[in-house]
C-alpha positions as CSV (number, residue, x, y, z in Angstrom):
1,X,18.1,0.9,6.1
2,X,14.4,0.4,6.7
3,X,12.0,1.5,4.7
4,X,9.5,4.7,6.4
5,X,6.7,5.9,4.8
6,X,5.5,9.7,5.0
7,X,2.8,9.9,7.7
8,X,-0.3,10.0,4.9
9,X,0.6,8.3,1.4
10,X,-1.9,6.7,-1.5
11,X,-2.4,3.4,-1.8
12,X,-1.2,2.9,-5.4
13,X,1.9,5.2,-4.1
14,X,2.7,2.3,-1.2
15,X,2.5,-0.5,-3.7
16,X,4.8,1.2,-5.9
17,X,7.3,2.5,-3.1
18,X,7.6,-1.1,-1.8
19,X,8.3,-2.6,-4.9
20,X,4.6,-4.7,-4.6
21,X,4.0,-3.1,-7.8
22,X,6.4,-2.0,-11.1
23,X,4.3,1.0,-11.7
24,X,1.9,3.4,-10.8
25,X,-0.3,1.3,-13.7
26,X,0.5,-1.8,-12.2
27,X,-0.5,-0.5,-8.7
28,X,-3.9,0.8,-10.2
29,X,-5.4,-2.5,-12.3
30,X,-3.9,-4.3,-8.7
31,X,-6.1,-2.3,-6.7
32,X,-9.4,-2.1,-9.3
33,X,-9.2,-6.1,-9.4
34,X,-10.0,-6.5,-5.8
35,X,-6.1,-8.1,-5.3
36,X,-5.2,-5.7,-2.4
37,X,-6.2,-5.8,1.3
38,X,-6.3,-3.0,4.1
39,X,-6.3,-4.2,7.5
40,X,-8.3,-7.6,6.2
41,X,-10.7,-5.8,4.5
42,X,-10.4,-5.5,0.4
43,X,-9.5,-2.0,-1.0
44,X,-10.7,-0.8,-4.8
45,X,-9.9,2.8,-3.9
46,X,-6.4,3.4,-5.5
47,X,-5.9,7.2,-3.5
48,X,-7.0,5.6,-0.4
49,X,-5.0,6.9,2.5
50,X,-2.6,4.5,4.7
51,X,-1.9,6.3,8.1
52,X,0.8,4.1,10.4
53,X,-0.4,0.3,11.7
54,X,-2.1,0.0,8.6
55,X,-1.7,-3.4,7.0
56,X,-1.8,-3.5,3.2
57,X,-1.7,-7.2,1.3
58,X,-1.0,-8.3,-1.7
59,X,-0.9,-12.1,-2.5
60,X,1.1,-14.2,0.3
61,X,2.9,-10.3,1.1
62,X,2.0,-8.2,4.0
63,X,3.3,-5.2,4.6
64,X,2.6,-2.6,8.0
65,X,2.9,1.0,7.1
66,X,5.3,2.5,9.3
67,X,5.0,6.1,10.5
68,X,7.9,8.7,9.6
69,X,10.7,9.3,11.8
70,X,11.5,12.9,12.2
């Protein structure tokens, strides 16, 4: 089954719901370090918001947030 995101999650709550991160912890020095990108651009805000289309990536990953199905 694929994997749907709610239609407004966190940042550091993706990471960790896609398995790009062990834990919220993880997720958060990820983010601080400058390793994570949001559509190309990088992202230090770990409760920045990811609405559907928006590409997050980590290393050689890249992941599109996908909108909720009802």
């Amino acid at each position: 089954m694929p994997q749907v995101e709610p239609s407004e999650i966190r940042l550091d709550q993706f990471l960790k719901l896609r398995g790009l991160a062990g834990t919220g912890g993880q997720a958060k020095v990820l983010i601080q370090m400058g390793e994570v990108r949001v559509n190309g651009e990088i992202e230090t805000r770990r409760r920045r918001k990811l609405h559907p289309g928006d590409i997050v990536e980590l290393e050689q990953v890249r992941v599109v947030v996908k909108a909720a199905q009802s």
